[in-house]
N, C-alpha and C positions, 0 to 999 in steps of 0.2 A: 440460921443458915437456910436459906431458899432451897426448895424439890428439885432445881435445873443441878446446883453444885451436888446436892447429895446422890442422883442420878449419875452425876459424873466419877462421885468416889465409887459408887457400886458395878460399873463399867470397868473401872481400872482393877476393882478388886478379882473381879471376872478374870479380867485380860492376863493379871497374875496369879490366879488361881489364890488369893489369899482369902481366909475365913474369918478372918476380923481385921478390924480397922479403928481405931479413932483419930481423929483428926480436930486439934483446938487453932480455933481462931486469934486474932492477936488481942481482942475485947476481954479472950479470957474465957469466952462460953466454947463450949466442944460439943462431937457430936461421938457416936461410937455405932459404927454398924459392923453388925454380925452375922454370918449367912445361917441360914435355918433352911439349906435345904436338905435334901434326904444324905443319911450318913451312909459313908461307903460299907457297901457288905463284905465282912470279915472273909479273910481269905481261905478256900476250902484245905480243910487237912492233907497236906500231903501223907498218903499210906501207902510205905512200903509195899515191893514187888513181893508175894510171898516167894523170897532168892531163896536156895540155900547158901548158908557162909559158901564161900574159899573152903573146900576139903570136904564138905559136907556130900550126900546123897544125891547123884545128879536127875531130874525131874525126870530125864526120859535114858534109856540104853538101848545100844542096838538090840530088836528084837521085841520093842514096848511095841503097842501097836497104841496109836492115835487118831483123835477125833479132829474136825476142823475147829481152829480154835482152841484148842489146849495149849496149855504155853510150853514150849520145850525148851527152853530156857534164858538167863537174862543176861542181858548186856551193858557193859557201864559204858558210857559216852558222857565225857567230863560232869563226871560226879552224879548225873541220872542215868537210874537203872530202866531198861529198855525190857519190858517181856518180849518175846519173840516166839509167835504161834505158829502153829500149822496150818497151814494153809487148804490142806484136804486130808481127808483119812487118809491113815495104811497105817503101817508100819515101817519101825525105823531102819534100816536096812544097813547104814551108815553114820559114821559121827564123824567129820572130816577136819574137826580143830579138839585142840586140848583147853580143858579148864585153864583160863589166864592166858591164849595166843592173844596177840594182838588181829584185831579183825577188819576188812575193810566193808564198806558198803557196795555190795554186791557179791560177798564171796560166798563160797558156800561151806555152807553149816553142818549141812546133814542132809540125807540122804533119805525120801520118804516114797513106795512103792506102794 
């Protein structure tokens, strides 16, 4: 098999992302190409929000006082848990939904002075 055809199968392999290939002729001889380039890197571990369960101790109460950045608690949005920080110190003055309300994007959470 001539460099111009086996160029052309390594093009097409490309074009569909395939990692190996052989390909026989009709004489009966074949060819088999295989990519050797870099392997994909393994996907990072997804780690849990430190949540508590449903009923557990909730991270912050009215009257915690918080830093910027501290998570005051998590949110599920289909099937990923969302930490949600503070956004500047104080304390928490308000808690303006229940464990388990349904939430929208914008509303408010809580109340920090």
């Amino acid at each position: 098999m001539d460099s111009a055809k086996i160029s052309q199968i390594a093009d097409i392999m490309r074009d569909y992302g395939l990692s190996r290939v052989r390909v026989e002729e009709p004489d009966g001889s074949a060819v088999e190409l295989e990519c050797g380039g870099v392997a994909p890197a393994p996907a990072a571990p997804v780690t849990p929000a430190p949540a508590p369960s449903p009923g557990a101790e909730p991270f912050v109460r009215v009257g915690s006082k918080v830093k910027k950045g501290e998570t005051l608690c998590v949110i599920e949005a289909m099937k990923v848990m969302n930490e949600v920080t503070a956004e500047a110190d104080g304390e928490i003055v308000d808690i303006c939904v229940k464990d388990g309300d349904l939430v929208e994007y914008g509303c408010c959470l809580m109340k920090i002075y």
